[in-house]
Structure formats: C-alpha cells, structure tokens
TORPA-4810 file (N, C-alpha, C, O; in nm, 3 decimals):
<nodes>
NODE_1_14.821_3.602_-6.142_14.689_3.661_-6.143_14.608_3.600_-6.259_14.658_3.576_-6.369_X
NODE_2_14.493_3.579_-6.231_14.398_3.547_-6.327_14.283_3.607_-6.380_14.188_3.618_-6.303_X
NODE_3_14.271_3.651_-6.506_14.190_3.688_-6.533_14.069_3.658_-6.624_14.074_3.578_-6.717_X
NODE_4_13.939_3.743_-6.584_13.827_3.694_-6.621_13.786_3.775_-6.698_13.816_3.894_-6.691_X
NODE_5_13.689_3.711_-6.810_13.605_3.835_-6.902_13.453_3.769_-6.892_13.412_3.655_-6.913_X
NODE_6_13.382_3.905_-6.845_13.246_3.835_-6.840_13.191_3.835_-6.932_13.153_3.952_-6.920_X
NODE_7_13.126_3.789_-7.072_13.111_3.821_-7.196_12.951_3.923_-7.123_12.889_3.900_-7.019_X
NODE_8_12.925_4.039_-7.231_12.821_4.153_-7.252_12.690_4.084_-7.224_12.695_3.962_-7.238_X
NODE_9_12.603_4.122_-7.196_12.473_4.073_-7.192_12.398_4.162_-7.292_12.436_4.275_-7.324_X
NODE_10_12.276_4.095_-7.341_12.177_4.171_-7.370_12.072_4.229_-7.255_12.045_4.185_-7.143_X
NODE_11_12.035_4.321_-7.313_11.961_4.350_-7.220_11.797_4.283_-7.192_11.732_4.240_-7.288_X
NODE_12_11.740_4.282_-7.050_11.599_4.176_-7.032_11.529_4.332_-7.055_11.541_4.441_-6.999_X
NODE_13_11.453_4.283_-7.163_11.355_4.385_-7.191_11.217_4.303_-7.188_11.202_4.183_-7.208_X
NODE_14_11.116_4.401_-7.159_10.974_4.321_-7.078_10.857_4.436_-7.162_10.887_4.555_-7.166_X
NODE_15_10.747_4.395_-7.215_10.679_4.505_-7.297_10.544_4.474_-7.188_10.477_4.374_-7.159_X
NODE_16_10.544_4.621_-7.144_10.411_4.666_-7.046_10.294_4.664_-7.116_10.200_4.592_-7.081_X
NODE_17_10.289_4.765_-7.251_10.127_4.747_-7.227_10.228_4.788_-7.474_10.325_4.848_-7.520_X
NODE_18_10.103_4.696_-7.534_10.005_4.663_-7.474_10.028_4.516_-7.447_10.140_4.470_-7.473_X
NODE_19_9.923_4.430_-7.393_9.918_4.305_-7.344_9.926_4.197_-7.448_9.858_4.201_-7.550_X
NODE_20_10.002_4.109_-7.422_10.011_3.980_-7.503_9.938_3.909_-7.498_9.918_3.837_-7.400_X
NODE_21_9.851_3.907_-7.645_9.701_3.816_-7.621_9.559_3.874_-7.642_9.454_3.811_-7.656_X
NODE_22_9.577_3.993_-7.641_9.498_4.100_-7.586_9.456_4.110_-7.740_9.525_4.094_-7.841_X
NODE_23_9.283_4.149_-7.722_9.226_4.214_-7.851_9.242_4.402_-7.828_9.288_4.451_-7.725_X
NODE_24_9.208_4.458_-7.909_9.236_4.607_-7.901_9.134_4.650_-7.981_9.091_4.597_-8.083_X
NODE_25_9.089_4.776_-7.913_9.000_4.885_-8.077_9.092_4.905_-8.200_9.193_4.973_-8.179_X
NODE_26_9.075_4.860_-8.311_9.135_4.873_-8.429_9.129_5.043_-8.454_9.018_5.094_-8.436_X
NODE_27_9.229_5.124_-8.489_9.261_5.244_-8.491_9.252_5.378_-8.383_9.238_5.499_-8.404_X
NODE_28_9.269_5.278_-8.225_9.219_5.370_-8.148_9.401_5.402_-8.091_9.497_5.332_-8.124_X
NODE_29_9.403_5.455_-8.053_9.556_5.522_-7.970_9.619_5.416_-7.864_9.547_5.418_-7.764_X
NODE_30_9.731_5.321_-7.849_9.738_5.213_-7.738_9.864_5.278_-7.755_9.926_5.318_-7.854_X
NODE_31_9.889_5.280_-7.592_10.035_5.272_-7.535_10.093_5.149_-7.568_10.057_5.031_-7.571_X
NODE_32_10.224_5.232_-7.599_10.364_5.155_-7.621_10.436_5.161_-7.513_10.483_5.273_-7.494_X
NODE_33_10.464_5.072_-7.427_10.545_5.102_-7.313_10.654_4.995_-7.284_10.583_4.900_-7.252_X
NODE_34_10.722_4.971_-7.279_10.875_4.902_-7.220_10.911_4.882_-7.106_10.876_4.969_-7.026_X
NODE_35_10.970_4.799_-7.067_11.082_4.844_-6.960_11.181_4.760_-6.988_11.173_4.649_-7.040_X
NODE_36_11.312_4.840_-6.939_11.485_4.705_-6.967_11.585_4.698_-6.785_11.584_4.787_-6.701_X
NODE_37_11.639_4.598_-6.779_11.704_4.555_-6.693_11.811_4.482_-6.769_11.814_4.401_-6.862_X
NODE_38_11.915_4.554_-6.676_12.018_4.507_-6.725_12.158_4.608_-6.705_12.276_4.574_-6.702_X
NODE_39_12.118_4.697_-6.698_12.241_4.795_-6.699_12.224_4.794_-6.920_12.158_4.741_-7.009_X
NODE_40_12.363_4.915_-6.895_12.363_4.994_-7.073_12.349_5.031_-7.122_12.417_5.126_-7.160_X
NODE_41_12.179_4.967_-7.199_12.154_5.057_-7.317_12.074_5.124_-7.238_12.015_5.098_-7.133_X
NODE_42_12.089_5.259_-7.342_11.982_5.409_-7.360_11.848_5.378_-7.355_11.795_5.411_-7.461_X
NODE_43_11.780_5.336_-7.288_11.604_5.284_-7.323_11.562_5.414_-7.418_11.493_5.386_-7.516_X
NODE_44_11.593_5.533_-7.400_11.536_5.598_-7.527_11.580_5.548_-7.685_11.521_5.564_-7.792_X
NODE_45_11.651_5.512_-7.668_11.667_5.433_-7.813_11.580_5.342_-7.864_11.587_5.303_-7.980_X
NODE_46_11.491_5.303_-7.777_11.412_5.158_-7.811_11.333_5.171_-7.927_11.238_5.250_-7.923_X
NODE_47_11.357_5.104_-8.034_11.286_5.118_-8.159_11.140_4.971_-8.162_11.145_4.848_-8.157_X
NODE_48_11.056_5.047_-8.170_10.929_4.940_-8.184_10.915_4.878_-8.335_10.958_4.940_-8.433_X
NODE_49_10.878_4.804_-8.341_10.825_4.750_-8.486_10.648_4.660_-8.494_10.589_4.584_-8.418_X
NODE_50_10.624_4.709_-8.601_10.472_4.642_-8.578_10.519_4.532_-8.733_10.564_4.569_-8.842_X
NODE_51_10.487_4.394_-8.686_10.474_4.326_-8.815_10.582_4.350_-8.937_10.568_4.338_-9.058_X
NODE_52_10.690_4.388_-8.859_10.876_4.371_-8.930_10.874_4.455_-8.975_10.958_4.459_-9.065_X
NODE_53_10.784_4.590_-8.958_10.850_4.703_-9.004_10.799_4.843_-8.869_10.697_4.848_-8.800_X
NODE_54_10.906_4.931_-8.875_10.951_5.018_-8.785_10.866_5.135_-8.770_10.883_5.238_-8.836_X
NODE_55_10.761_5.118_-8.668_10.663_5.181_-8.631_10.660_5.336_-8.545_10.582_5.431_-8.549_X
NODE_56_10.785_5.307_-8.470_10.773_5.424_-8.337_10.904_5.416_-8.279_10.975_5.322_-8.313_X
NODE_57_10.943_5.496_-8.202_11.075_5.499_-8.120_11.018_5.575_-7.982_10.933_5.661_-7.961_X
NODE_58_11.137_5.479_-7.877_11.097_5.573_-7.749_11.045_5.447_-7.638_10.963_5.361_-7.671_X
NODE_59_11.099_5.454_-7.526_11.019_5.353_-7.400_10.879_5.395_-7.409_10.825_5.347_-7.309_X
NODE_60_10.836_5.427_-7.444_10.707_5.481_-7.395_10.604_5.608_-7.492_10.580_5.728_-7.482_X
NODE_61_10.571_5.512_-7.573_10.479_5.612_-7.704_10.351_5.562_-7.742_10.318_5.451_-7.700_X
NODE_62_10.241_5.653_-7.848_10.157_5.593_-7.863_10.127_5.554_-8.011_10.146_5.649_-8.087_X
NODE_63_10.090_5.450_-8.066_10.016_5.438_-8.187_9.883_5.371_-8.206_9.832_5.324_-8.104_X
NODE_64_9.814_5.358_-8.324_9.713_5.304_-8.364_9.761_5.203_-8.435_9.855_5.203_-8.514_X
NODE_65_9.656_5.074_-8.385_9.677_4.948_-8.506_9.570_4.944_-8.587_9.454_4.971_-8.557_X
NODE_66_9.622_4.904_-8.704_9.475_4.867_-8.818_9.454_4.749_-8.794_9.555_4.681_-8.773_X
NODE_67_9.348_4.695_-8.789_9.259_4.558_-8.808_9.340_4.452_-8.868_9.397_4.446_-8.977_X
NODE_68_9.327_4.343_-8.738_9.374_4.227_-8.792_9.454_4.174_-8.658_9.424_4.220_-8.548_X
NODE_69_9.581_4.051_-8.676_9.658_4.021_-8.561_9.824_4.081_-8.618_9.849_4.070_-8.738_X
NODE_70_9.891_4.121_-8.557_9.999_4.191_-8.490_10.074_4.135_-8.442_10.032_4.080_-8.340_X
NODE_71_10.219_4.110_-8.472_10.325_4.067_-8.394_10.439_4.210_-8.405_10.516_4.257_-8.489_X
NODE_72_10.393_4.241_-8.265_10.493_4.365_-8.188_10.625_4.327_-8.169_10.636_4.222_-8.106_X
NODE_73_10.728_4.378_-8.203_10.844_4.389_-8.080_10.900_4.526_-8.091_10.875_4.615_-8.172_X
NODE_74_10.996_4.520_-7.971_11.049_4.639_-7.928_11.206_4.616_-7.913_11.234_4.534_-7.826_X
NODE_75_11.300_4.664_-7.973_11.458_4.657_-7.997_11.511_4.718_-7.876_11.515_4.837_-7.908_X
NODE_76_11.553_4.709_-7.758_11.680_4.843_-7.690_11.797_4.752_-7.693_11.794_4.630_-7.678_X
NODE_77_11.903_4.828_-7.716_12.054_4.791_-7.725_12.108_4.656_-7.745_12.204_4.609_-7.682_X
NODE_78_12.021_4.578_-7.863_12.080_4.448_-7.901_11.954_4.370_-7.832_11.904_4.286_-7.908_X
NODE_79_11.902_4.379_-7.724_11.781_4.269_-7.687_11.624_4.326_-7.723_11.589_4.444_-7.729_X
NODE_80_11.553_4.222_-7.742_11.423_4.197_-7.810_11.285_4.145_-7.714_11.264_4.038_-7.656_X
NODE_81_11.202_4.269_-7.727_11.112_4.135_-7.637_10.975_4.125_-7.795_10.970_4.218_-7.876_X
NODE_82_10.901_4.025_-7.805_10.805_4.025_-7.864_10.648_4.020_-7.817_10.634_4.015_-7.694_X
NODE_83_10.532_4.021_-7.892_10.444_4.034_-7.852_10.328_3.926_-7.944_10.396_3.847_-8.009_X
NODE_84_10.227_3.910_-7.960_10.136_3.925_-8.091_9.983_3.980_-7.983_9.944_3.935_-7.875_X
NODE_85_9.939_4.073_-8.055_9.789_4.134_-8.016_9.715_4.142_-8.150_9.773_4.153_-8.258_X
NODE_86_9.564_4.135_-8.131_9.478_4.150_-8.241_9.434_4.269_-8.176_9.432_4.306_-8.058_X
NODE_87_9.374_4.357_-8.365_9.318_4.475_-8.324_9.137_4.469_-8.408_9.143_4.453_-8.530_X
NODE_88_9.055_4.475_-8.373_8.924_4.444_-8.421_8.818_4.546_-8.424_8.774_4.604_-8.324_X
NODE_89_8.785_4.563_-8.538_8.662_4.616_-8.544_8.550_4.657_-8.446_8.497_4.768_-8.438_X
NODE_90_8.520_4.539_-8.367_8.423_4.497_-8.305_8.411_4.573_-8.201_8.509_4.609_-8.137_X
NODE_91_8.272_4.610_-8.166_8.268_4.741_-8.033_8.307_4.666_-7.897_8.336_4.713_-7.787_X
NODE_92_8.297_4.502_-7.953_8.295_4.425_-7.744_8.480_4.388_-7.787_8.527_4.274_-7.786_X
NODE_93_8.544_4.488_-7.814_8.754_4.409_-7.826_8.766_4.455_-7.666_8.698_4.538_-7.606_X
NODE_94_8.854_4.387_-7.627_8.902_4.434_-7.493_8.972_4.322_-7.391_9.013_4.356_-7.281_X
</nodes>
C-alpha cells in the first residue's frame, strides 16, 4: 500500500468590498467584507489590518479610514488577501 500526504493549504481568501483602487470618503463608515474558499478556517476569526496594524475582526465589519492611501489586508487561518484604497477629503471620492 501506498501512501499519500496532501500537504494543508491555505486558505483563497478574496476581499469584497472595499474595492481595490477605489477612492473613499475619508472618515465615513466602509464595509469590511471577505470571503474564504477552501475548507478550515473559522472565517469569524478573520483579523483585518489597516497599514500593519490591527484594525477590526470578523468576515464582515465596519470602519472609518482617515485621509490618505491604505494598504488593507485581511488574515483567516494562515492565508492573506491584500488591498491598497485611498480615502480623501474631497466631496467628488468615489
């Protein structure tokens, strides 16, 4: 008999909103949203980070960004997805 070991995967994690690329109202409320494939991890575990430090927890929450550009990611069970969004002053962001 022979046997096989399939080594673990990380999990494919995909960040819904907000959008990659995307300008935003600087201090207005934007969904945090996720999704993972893969089988495993707990998606409630998913820890967000704004700019390398640890913003929010949860598939699916909300925060405000302060002014400027933003590199998002979101942690569930060992895999990473990233982002970068600007958040602006300006009444025409969107």
């Amino acid at each position: 008999m022979v046997r096989i070991r399939i080594p673990d995967r990380t999990p494919d994690i995909g960040i819904l909103h907000p959008r990659d690329g995307y300008t935003y109202p600087a201090g207005q409320e934007l969904r945090f949203w996720a999704s993972v494939a893969g089988g495993g991890p707990d998606p409630t575990g998913a820890i967000w980070t704004i700019d390398g430090t640890e913003a929010g927890r949860g598939i699916d929450t909300w925060m405000a960004l302060d002014p400027g550009q933003h590199r998002i990611s979101v942690n569930i069970g060992g895999g990473e997805a990233t982002i970068t969004v600007t958040a602006s002053t300006r009444t025409d962001a969107g």
